[in-house]
C-alpha positions in Angstrom: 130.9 91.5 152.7 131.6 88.3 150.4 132.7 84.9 150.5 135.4 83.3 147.9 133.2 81.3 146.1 134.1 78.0 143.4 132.2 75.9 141.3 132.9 73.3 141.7 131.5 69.1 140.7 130.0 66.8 143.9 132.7 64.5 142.7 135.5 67.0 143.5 134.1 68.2 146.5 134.1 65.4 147.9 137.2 64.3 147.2 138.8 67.3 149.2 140.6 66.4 152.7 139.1 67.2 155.7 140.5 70.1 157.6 143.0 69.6 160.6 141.6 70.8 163.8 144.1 73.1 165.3 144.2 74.5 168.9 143.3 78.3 169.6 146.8 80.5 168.9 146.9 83.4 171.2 145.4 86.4 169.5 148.0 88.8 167.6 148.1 92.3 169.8 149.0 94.0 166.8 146.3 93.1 164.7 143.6 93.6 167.5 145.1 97.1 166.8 144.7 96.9 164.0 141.1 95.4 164.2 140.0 98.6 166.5 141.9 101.3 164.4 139.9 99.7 161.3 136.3 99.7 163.3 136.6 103.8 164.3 135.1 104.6 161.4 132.0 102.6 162.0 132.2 103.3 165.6 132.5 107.8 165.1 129.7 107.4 162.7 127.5 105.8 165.2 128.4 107.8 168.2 129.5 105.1 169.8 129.5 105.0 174.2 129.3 102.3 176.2 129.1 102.2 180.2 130.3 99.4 182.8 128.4 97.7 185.8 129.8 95.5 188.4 133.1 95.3 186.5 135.5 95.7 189.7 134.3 92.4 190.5 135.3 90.8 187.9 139.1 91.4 188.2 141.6 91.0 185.6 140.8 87.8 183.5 140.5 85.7 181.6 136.7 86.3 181.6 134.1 84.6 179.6 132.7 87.0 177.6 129.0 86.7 176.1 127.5 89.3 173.8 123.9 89.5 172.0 123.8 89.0 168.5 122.5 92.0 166.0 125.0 92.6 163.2 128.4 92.9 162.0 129.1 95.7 164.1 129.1 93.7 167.6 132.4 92.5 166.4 133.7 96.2 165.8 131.8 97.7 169.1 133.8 94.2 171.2 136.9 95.6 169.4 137.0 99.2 171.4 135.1 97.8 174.6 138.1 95.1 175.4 141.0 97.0 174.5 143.9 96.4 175.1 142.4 92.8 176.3 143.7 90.4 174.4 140.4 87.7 173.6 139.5 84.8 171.3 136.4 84.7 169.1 134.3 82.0 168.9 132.9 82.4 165.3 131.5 80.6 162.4 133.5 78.6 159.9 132.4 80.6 156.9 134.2 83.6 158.6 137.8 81.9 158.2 137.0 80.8 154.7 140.0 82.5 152.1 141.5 83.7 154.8 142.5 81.3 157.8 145.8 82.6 159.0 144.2 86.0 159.3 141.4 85.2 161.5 143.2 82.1 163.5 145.8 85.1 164.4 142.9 87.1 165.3 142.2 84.3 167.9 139.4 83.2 166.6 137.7 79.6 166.7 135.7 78.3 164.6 132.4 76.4 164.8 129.7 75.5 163.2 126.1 76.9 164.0 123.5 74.5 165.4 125.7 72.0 165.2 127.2 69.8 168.2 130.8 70.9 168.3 132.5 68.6 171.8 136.0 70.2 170.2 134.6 73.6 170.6 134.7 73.3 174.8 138.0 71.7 174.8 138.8 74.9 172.8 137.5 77.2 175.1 139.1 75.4 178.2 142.6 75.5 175.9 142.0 79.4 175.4 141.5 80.2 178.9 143.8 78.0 181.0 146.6 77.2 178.1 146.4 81.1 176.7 145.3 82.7 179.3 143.3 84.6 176.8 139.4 86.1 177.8 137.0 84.3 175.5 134.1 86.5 173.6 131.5 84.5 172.3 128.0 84.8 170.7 125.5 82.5 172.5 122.0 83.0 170.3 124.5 82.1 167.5 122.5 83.3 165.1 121.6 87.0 163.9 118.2 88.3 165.5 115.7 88.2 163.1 112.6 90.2 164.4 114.9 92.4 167.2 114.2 89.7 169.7 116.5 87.4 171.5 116.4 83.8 169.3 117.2 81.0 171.3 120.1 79.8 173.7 121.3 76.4 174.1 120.3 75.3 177.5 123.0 74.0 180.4 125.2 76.9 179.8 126.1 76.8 183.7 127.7 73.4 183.3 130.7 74.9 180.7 130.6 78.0 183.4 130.9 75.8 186.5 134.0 74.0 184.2 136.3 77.2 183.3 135.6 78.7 186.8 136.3 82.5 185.4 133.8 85.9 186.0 131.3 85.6 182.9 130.9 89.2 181.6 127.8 90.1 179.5 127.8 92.7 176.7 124.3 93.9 175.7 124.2 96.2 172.8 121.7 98.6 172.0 121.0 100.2 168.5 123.1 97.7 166.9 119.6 95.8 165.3 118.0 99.2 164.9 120.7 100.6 162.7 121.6 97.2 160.5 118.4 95.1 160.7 119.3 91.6 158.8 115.8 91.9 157.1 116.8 95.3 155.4 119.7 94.4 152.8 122.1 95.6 154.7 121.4 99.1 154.2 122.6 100.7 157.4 120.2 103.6 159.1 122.1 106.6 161.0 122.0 106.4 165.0 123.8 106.6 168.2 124.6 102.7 169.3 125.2 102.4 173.1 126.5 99.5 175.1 126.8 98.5 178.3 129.2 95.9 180.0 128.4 93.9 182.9 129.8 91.2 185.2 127.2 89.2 185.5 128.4 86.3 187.3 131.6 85.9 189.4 133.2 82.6 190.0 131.9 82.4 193.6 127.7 83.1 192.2 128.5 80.8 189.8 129.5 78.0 192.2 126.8 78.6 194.5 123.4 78.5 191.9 122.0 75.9 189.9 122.9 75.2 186.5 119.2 75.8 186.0 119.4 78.9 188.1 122.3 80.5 185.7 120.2 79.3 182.8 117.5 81.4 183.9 119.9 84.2 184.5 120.9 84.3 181.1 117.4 84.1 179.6 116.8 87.2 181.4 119.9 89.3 180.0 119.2 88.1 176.6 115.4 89.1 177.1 114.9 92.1 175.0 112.8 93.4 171.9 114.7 96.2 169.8 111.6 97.3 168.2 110.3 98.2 171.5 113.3 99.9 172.4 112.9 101.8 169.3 109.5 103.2 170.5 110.3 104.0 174.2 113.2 105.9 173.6 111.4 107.9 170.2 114.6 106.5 167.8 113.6 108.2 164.8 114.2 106.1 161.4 113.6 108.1 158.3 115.6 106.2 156.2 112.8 105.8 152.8 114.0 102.1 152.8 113.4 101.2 156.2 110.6 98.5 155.4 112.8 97.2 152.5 113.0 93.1 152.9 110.4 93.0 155.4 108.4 90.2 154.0 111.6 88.4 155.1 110.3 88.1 158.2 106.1 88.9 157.5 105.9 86.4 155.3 102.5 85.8 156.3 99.1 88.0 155.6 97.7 89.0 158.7 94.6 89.9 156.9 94.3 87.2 154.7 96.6 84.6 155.5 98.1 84.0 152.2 102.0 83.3 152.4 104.9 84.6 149.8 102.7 87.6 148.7 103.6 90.0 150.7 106.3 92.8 150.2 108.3 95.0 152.0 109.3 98.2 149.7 110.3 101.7 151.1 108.3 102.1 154.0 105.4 99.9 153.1 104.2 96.2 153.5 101.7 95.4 151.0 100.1 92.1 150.9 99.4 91.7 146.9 97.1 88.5 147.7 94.5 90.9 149.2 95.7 93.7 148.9 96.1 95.5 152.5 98.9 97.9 153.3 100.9 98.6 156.1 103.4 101.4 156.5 106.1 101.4 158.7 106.7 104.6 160.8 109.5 106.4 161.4 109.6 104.9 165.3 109.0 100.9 164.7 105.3 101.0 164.7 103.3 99.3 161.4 100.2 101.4 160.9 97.5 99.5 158.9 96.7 101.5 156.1 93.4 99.6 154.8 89.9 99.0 156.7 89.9 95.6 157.9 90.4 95.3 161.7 92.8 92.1 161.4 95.8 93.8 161.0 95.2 96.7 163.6 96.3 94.1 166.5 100.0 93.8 164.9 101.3 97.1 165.0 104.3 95.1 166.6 106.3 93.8 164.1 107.5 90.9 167.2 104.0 90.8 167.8 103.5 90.0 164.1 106.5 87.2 164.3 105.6 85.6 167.0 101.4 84.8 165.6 103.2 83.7 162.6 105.2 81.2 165.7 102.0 80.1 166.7 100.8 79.6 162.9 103.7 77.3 162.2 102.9 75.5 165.4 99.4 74.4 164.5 100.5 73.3 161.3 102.8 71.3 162.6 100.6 69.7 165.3 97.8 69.2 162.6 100.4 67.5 160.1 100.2 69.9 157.5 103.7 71.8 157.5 105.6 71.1 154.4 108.8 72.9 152.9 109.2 71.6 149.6 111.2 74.3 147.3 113.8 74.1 144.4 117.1 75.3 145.6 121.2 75.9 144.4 123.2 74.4 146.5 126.5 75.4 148.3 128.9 73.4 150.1 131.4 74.4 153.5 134.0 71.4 153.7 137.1 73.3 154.0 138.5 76.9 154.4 139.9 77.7 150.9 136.4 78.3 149.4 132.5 78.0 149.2 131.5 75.8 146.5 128.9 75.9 144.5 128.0 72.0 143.0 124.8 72.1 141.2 121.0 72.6 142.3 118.1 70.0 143.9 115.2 70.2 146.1 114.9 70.6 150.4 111.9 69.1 151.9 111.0 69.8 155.2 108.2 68.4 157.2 107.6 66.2 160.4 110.2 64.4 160.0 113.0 66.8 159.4 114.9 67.9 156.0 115.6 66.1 153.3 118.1 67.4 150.8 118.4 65.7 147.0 120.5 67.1 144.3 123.6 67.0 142.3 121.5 64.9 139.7 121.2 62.3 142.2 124.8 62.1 143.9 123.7 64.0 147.0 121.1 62.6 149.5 121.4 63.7 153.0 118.4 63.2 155.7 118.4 65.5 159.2 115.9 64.9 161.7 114.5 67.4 163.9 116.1 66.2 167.3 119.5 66.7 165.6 119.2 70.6 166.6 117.2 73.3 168.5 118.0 76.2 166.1 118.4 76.7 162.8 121.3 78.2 160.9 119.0 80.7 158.3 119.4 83.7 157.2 118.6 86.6 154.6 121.1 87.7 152.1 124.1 85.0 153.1 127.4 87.1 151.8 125.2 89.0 149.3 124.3 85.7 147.5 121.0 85.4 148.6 118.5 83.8 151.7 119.7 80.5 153.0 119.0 77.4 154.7 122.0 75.5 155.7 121.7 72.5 157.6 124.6 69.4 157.6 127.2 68.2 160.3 130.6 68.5 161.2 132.4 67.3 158.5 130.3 69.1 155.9 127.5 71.5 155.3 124.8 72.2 152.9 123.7 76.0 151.9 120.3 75.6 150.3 119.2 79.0 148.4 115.5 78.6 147.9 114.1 79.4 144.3 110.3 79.5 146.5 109.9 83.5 147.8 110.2 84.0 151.9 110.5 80.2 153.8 113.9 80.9 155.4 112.2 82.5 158.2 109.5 80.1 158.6 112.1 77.2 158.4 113.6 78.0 161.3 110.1 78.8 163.2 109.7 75.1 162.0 112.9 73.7 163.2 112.6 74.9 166.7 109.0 73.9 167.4 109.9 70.8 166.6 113.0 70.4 168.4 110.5 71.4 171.0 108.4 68.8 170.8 110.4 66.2 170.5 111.9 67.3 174.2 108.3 67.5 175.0 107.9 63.9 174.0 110.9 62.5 176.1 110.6 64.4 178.8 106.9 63.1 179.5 108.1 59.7 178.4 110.7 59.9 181.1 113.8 59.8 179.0 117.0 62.1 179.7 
């Protein structure tokens, strides 16, 4: 999939008008048939079967509908699950971008990732109460990147409490496996399986804690797809299954050395030192060389989350710094992604930095501002990104320095961390 994409000068950008917000128009019933007779394909090659729990309980809707995040095909396996249910999407902006009518009509919303968004629950509450239209949304936001669940905003049970509607839960399974975000989009073959759930009904959700639903919800977005790989013996055979990789390994467990590693057919090769792993055909990374240190990470999560723990020292020490060359893309409006010009994104301590445009564009973001990180690997088949920016506009940074996306967003979220560390044992709210 790609974006419309314009060159476009700072000075023009700029100068474009700011989109008008618009409220949530009841989703089209003929193109959600259409939507679902255009996802078969995808959906008969996988095998596709899904199976309900608790449903009768959840009555007719509106329901608030949450899903886990994994790859373009949630959207198609959402399409066959919930028809003839008529529901709006909460989505990104990029997605409406050259083609706005289409999508609104669809009944989507857009919003921007990471990004505080107060028009986005007036939205919802419009959709359910105005439209009387379910409301499917992604909570991680953001595409998994090591087959784990990345983080959800917290306080989710005060916007459930609010709307007062069953909350149904959508957990997909295979979905990662077969479309890892890592692997250049090159899909494997496999049966993908759902399962559809009413978690909450409006009387559990009245009765619990917002804290007790947020602990709910951490536990049905618990899961690790690699693992899920390996206990049911889903063979991958695909020869380009450890393609991209490094995307996500950036970091020698042998050696230590970052942006040297390589993920190529079904190998990861670290060319700082050499070692070699090789990814089997059911998830697992077999060290291929002598020295023990790579022997404990035969888990590529397990990999992931040392490389967490790396990032975390390095910030607690004061030595993590991001400073890479990049092209830079703006989001302001829906008629097109433009491309202005190229600078530099620094990261450290004290959050990003972006300078470019031959000196027109200077924008500053500290780490408070989110708890995520909108990154990701081969953004519309232009290349790994970093976007950070606020409402009214946003910044795609492509880095010209090999494999920090990944490790950005490590970065971000420990420090988002730490800085609710810091005011919650300072006593501040």
């Amino acid at each position: 999939m790609k974006i419309k994409t314009k060159s476009r000068s700072w000075e023009e950008v700029q100068a474009l008008p700011q989109p008008m917000h618009r409220k949530p128009k009841k989703p089209s019933r003929l193109l959600s048939s259409v939507m679902r007779l255009l996802s078969s394909p995808d959906l008969r090659q996988v095998r596709f079967s899904y199976e309900k729990k608790r449903m009768e309980q959840a009555g007719e809707g509106p329901w608030l509908i949450l899903m886990n995040h994994a790859s373009f095909l949630d959207l198609e396996i959402a399409s066959k699950i919930l028809f003839p249910k008529r529901y709006h999407i909460v989505c990104t902006t990029d997605a409406l971008v050259g083609k706005e009518a289409l999508m609104r009509n669809l009944g989507c919303i857009p919003t921007q990732k990471f990004v505080p968004d107060l028009s986005l629950i007036t939205d919802i509450r419009y959709a359910i109460e105005k439209n009387k239209t379910s409301m499917l949304m992604y909570p991680e936001a953001g595409y998994s990147l090591d087959g784990t669940a990345t983080l959800l905003p917290r306080r989710m049970g005060v916007l459930f409490k609010s709307l007062d509607v069953p909350v149904i839960m959508i957990t997909t399974f295979g979905s990662f496996t077969r479309d890892p975000l890592y692997n250049n989009l090159q899909k494997r073959k496999l049966h993908v399986t759902a399962q559809m759930e009413c978690l909450l009904t409006p009387e559990e959700i009245a009765e619990k804690s917002v804290e007790e639903i947020d602990a709910i919800l951490d536990k049905a977005f618990s899961f690790d797809y690699f693992r899920w790989q390996q206990e049911n013996h889903i063979r991958i055979d695909e020869p380009t299954r450890a393609d991209g990789l490094h995307r996500i390994l950036y970091k020698c467990a042998c050696c230590g050395e970052e942006g040297k590693m390589e993920g190529l057919g079904t190998t990861l090769t670290c060319h700082a030192c050499g070692h070699v792993w090789e990814l089997d055909e059911y998830g697992f990374l077999i060290d291929k060389g002598s020295s023990q240190a790579g022997d404990s990470f035969n888990h590529i999560p397990d990999w992931f989350s040392w490389e967490r723990e790396c990032v975390g020292k390095e910030i607690e020490e004061g030595r993590y710094l991001l400073d890479t060359s990049v092209d830079i893309g703006i989001l302001k409006d829906y008629k097109a992604f433009y491309t202005v010009g190229s600078g530099t994104l620094r990261q450290d301590k004290n959050g990003f930095v972006l300078d470019g445009c031959d000196g027109k564009l200077h924008y500053e973001q500290k780490p408070q501002d989110s708890y995520s990180l909108n990154s990701d690997f081969f953004w519309y088949e232009i290349g790994d990104v970093i976007c950070i920016g606020k409402k009214d506009c946003l910044y795609y940074c492509f880095p010209k320095q090999k494999d920090v996306v990944a490790k950005a967003r490590i970065a971000q979220e420990a420090m988002f961390r730490a800085y609710q560390q810091k005011r919650k044992t300072s006593g501040k709210k």
